[in-house]
C-alpha positions as CSV (number, residue, x, y, z in Angstrom):
1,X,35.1,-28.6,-23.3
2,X,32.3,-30.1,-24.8
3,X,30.1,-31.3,-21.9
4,X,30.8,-27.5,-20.4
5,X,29.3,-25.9,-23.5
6,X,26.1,-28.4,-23.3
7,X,26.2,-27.9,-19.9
8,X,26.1,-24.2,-20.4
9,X,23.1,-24.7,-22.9
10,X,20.9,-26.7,-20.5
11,X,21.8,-24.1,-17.7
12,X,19.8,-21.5,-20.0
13,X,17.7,-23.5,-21.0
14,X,16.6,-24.1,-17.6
15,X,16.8,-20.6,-16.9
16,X,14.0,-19.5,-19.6
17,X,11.6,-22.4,-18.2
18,X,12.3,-21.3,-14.9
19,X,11.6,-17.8,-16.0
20,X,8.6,-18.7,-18.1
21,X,6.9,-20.9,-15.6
22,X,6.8,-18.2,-12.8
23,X,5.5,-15.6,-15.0
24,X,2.9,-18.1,-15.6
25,X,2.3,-18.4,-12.1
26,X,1.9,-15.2,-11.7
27,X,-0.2,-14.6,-13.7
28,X,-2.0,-17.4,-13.0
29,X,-2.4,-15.6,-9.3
30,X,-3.8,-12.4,-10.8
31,X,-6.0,-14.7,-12.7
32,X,-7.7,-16.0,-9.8
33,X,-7.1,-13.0,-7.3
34,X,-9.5,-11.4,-9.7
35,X,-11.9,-14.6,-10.2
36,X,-12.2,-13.8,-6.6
37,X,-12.8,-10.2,-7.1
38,X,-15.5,-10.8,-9.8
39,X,-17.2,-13.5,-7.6
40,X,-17.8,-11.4,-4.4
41,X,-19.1,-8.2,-6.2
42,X,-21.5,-10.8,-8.3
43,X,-22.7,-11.7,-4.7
44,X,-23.1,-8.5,-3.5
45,X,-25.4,-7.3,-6.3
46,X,-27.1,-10.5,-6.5
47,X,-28.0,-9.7,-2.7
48,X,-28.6,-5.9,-3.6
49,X,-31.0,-7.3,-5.9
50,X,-33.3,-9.7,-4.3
51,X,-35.5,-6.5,-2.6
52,X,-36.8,-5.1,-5.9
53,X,-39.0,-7.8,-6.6
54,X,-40.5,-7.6,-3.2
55,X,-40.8,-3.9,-3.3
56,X,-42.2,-4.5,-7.1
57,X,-44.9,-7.0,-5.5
58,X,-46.0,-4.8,-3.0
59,X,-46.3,-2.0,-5.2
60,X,-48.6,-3.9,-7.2
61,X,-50.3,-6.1,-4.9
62,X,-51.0,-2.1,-3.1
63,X,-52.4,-0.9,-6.8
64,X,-54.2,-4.0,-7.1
65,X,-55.9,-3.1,-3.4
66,X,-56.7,0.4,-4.3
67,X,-57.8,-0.2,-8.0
68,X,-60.5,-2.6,-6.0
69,X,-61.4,-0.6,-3.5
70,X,-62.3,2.3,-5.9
71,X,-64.3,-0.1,-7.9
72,X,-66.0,-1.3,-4.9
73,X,-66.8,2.2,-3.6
74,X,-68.9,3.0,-7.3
């Protein structure tokens, strides 16, 4: 009688650390799954990105160019 009672306690037990670890899983899944998420949209702006500054040197390199060829022209 006894042993089925403690028996029936660790059963629960288990139960709840069963039930707890996979929702920890889980969510340990969605964790990553939107690591992954966050990751690949970093990249895509980071490559987005890398033309402004070449665009922004050209623009002033062609300033640069006409501001001297206007002073040269004088």
């Amino acid at each position: 009688m006894e042993l089925e009672r403690l028996h029936g306690t660790l059963e629960a037990g288990f139960a709840r650390v069963d039930g707890s670890l996979a929702l920890l899983v889980q969510r340990s899944d969605q964790t990553d799954k939107q690591l992954a998420d966050m990751e690949s949209r970093l990249d895509a702006l980071e490559r987005a990105r890398w033309p402004l500054a070449s665009i922004a040197a050209l623009t002033a390199s062609v300033g640069l160019m006409l501001a001297v060829w206007e002073l040269a022209g004088r």
